[in-house]
DRENDOKOL-882640 format. One line per field, with one value per residue (C-alpha): y, x, z; residue number from 1. Coordinates in steps of 0.05 Angstrom, whole numbers, m for minus. Each point is the difference from the previous one (the first is absolute). Example, Ala and Ser with C-alpha at 12.3 -4.5 7.8 and 13.67 -1.06 7.14 Angstrom:
py = c(m90	69);
px = c(246	27);
pz = c(156	m13);
num = c(1	2);
***
This chain:
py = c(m557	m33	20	69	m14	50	42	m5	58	m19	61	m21	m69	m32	m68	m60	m8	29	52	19	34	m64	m50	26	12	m75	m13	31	m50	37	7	42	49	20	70	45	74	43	54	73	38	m19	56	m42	m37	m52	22	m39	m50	m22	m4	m55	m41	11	m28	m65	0	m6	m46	m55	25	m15	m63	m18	9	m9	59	63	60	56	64	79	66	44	m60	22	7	m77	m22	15	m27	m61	1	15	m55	m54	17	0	18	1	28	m28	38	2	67	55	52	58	58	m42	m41	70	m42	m52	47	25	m70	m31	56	m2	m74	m4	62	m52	m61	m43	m32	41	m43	22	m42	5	m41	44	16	m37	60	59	66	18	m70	25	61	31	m4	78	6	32	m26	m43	m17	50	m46	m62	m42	12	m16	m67	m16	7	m35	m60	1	12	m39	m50	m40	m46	m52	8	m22	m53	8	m8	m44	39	11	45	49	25	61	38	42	25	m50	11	24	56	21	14	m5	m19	50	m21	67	m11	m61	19	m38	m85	21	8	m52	m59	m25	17	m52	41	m20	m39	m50	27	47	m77	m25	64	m3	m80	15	62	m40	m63	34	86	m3	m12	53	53	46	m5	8	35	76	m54	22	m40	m63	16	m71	22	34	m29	39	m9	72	0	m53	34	59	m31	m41	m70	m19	31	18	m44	m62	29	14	m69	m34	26	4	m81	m6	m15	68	65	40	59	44	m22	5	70	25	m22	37	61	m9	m8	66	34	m16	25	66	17	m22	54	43	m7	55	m38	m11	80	32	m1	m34	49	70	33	m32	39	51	m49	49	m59	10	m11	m28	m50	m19	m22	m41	m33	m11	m39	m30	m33	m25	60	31	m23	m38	m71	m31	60	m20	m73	10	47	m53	m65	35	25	m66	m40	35	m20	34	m30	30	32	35	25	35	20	34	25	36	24	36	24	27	m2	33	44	m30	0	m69	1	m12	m63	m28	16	m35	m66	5	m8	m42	m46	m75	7	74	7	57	0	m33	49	67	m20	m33	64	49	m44	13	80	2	29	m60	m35	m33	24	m9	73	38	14	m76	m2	m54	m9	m38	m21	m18	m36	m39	m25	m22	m41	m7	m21	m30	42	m56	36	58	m43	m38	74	39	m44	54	m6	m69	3	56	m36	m12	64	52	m37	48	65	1	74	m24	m48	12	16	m67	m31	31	m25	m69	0	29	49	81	33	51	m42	m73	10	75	42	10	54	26	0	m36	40	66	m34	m19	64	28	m41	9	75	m7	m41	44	58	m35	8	77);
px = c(m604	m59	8	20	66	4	64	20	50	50	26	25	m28	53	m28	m44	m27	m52	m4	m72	6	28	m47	m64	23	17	m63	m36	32	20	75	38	48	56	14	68	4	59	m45	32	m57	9	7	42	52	42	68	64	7	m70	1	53	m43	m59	46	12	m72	m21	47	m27	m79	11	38	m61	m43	23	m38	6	m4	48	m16	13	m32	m63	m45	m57	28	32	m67	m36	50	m1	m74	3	50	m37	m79	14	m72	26	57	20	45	15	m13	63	m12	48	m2	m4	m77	m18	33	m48	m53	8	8	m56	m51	35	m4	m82	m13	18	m38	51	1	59	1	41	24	39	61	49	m30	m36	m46	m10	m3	m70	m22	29	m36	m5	m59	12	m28	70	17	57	41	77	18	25	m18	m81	9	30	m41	m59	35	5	m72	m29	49	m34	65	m24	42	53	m22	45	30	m48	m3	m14	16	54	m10	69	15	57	37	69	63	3	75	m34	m48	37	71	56	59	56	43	17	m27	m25	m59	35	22	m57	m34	40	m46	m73	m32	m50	m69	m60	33	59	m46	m40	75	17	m72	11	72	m24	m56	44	60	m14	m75	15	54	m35	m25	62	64	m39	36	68	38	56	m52	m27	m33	m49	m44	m45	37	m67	m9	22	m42	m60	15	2	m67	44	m37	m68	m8	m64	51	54	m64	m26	69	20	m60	11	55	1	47	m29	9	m42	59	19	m63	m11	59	m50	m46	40	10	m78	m5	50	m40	m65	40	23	m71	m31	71	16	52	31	71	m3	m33	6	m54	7	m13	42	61	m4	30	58	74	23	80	20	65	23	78	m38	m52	53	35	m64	m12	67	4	57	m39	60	m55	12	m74	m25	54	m13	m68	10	58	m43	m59	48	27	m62	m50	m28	7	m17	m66	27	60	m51	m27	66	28	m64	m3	74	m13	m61	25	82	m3	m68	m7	m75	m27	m21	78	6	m67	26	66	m35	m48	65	43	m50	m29	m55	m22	m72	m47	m39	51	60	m26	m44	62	31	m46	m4	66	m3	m44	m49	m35	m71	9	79	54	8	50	37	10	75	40	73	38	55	m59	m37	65	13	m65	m14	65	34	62	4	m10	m38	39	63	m40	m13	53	60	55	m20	10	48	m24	m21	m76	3	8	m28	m59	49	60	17	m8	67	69	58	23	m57	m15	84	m13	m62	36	m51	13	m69	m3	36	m23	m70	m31	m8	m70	m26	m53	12	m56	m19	7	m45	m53	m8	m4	m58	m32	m1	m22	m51	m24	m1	m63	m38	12);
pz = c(m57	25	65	16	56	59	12	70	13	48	42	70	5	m39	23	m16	68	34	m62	1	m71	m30	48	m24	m75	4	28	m66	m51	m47	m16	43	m37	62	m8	27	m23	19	17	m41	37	76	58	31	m48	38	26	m28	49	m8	m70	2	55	m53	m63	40	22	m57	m31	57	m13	m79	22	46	m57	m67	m45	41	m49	12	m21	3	m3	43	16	m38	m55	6	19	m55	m43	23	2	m75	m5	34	4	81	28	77	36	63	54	70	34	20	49	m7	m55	m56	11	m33	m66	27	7	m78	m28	30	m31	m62	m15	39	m52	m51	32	27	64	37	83	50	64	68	m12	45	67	58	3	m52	22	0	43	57	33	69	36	16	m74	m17	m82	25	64	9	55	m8	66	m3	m70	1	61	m56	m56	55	23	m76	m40	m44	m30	m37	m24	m60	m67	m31	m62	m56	m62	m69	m64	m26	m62	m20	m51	m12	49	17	38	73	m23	m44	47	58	m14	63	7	m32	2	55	13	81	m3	4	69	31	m25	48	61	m41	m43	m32	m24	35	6	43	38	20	20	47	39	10	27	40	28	20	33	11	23	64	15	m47	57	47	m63	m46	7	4	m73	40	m13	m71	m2	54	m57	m60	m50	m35	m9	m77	m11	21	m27	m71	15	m7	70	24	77	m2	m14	61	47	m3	m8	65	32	m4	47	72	m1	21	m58	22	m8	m70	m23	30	m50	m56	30	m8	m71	1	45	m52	m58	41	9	m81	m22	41	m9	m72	8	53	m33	m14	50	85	23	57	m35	65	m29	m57	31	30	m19	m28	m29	m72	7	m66	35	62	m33	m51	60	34	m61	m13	81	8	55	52	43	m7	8	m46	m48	7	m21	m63	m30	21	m52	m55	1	5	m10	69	72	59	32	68	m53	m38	58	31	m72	m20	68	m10	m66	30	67	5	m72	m7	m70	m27	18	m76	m26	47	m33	m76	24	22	m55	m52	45	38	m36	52	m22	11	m27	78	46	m18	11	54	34	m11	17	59	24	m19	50	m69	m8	31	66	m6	46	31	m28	64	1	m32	m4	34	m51	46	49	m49	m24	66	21	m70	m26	71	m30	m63	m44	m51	0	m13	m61	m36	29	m10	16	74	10	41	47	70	21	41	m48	m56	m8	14	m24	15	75	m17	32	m43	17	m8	m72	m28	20	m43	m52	m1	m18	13	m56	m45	6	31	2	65	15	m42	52	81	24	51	m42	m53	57	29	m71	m23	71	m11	m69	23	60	m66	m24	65	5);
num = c(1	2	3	4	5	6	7	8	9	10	11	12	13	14	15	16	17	18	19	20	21	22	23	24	25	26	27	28	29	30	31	32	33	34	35	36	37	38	39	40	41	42	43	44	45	46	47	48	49	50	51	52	53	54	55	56	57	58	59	60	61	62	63	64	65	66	67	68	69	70	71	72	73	74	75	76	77	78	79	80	81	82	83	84	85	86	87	88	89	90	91	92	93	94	95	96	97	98	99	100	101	102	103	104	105	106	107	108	109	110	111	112	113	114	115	116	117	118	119	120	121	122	123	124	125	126	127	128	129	130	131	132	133	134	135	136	137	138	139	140	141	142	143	144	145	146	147	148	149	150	151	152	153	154	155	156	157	158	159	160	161	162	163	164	165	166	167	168	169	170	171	172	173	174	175	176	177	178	179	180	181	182	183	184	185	186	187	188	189	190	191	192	193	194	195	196	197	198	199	200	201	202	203	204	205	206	207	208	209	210	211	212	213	214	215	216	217	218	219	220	221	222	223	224	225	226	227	228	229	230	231	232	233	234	235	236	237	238	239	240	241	242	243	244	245	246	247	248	249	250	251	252	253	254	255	256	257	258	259	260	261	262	263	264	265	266	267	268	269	270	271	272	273	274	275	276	277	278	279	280	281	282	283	284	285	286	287	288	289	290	291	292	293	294	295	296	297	298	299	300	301	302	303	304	305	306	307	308	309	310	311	312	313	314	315	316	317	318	319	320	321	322	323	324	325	326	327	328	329	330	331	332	333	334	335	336	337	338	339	340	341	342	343	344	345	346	347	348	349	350	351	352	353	354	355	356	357	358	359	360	361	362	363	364	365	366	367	368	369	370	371	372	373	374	375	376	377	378	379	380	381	382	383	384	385	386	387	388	389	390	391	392	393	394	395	396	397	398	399	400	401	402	403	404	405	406	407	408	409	410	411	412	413	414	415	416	417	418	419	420	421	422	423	424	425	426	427	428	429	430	431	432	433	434	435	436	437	438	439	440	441	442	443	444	445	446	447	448	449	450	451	452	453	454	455	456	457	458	459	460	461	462	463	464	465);
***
């Protein structure tokens, strides 16, 4: 060719707007040649769920832009290829943070040791990790407040690029179909997929609609599961790049709304990323080296139990169906049955995370462990451990009318408002109108509540002797 195209590698910035990588490729000239590898060689390859939010991704990325090359293997190795293929001289990317920027790392020297132009970019975070530093002269800030009180007072956000004009170089590569194939034995994956329209597109659509008729409420319903339309369910979408937090910052920066709160939760997956960059070992390793020697209890019927929302606690069990199902869980029930597993059950904090990992659309490399580390009580700036959740507490304050239990948990529909959240509490009576035979039709709690408390508390106090 007569001029050399640049590979932009597309990661998680499956967008055309405000993508640095792409925006200043564009801004070369030459032809752009879009590039998606299914990465053989991650440390952290995406769970199930994800990878069918990633197929349809990418199916509205390649119908976006009409050329994107598909491809699979250790990215190196497709690199070169292609570079072999198509006299590439550059290689465009937008930076990740978590274990695998040591790929980056590699790659980069590989491809400068052979004279190309390798540029990398922030496309995924308001600040990167290293921007924001304590004045104590400590590498990076453990607490969240006095870090997002920084972010706020040195944030530079400078507006989002628009989607570029360029040309497209297209080779060879391999169907969306072949690259990352849907389930079809069983087919699990079409019900979930009801309520998302995935791509940028969609992920535009749901901050409009969150903007025009949630904004205003987001601080006050938010922990409501009763009133799922409270939240942006934008989380997928920024966790597969198909909306940047500069475009959410300034987007709701522009309304007459306070969205301080909102945009503090962005801040938190900013904080989350500053915490695995400096913690690479964070989805492994307690951040919190006392907790290594936490007695946690190996105990595979309980955790199948959590797992399948069999736990006999209604909110818990709620939550657990509501992700299997959709592959989404409201962010109060992710702190309520992460803190069960934790706490009622003694199970290692770690199992909870693989669980989401798998299960969750949303999964994030920094915002799931540090979540749960966060409610372990192992984590930076965590929630203490002694803090544990009363599910039938927690029910009643969020769930008031046990309308979200009754959406997940259909076989207590007919139970009354008042034992909604506890069952077990339920006269005889009460139970044979319902139609409901605890044991049989709904499980009996299998933990007391306050036999589980005092067990974590001691197990707690175990660390401090």
């Amino acid at each position: 060719m007569s001029v050399s195209p640049i590979i932009v590698w597309f990661r998680r910035d499956l967008r055309l707007s405000d993508n640095p990588a792409l925006y200043h490729a564009a801004a070369k000239g030459a032809p752009v040649l879009p590039l998606y590898i299914d990465e053989t060689d991650r440390q952290t390859p995406d769970g199930a769920a994800s990878r069918v939010w990633l197929h349809h991704s990418l199916k509205a990325l390649s119908a976006d832009m009409d050329g994107l090359v598909l491809r699979k293997g250790a990215a190196l190795q497709v690199l070169k290829s292609l570079i072999d293929e198509t006299g590439a001289k550059a290689v465009y990317w937008n930076r990740r943070y978590g274990p695998d920027r040591e790929i980056d790392t590699t790659i980069k020297s590989a491809l400068a040791d052979q004279n190309l132009e390798v540029k990398s970019f922030n496309g995924c975070l308001l600040s990167e990790p290293w921007t924001i530093k304590p004045k104590s002269g400590a590498p990076y800030y453990k607490v969240y407040t006095p870090y997002w009180r920084a972010v706020l007072s040195q944030i530079d956000a400078a507006p989002a690029l628009t989607r570029p004009e360029f040309k497209i170089l297209s080779v060879d590569g391999l169907s969306i179909d072949e690259l990352i194939p849907l389930p079809n034995l069983p087919d699990w994956a079409s019900k979930m997929l009801p309520g998302w329209t995935i791509g940028e597109h969609g992920a535009k659509v749901a901050l409009r609609d969150f903007l025009d008729q949630a904004l205003g409420r987001y601080a006050s319903d938010r922990d409501r599961p009763d009133r799922p339309d409270a939240t942006s369910r934008l989380s997928p979408h920024l966790a597969f790049g198909e909306i940047s937090p500069r475009q959410i910052w300034h987007k709701v920066r522009g309304q007459d709304l306070d969205g301080g709160k909102f945009l503090s939760e962005i801040g938190w997956r900013d904080f989350s990323y500053n915490l695995l960059f400096h913690n690479p070992e964070l989805r492994h390793q307690n951040f919190k080296s006392d907790f290594d020697r936490f007695p946690w209890i190996s105990d595979s019927v309980r955790l199948k139990a959590w797992q399948t929302g069999q736990t006999g606690y209604p909110i818990v069990d709620a939550g657990m169906r509501e992700l299997w199902e959709t592959g989404y869980q409201h962010n109060r029930v992710r702190m309520i049955t992460a803190s069960f597993l934790i706490k009622h059950l003694m199970i290692d904090w770690r199992e909870g995370e693989k669980w989401f990992w798998d299960t969750l659309f949303d999964a994030d490399v920094a915002s799931n462990p540090a979540n749960w580390q966060w409610v372990a009580g192992s984590g930076a700036d965590a929630s203490p451990f002694f803090r544990i959740f009363n599910p039938m507490t927690q029910g009643q304050k969020f769930d008031p009318k046990g309308d979200y239990v009754r959406r997940w948990v259909p076989e207590l529909t007919a139970l009354p408002d008042k034992y909604i959240h506890s069952p077990w509490t339920a006269p005889d009576n009460v139970l044979n109108t319902a139609e409901i035979k605890l044991g049989e039709h709904y499980p009996n709690p299998i933990v007391d509540h306050k036999t589980a408390r005092l067990r974590a508390l001691e197990a707690y106090k175990s660390l401090k002797e």
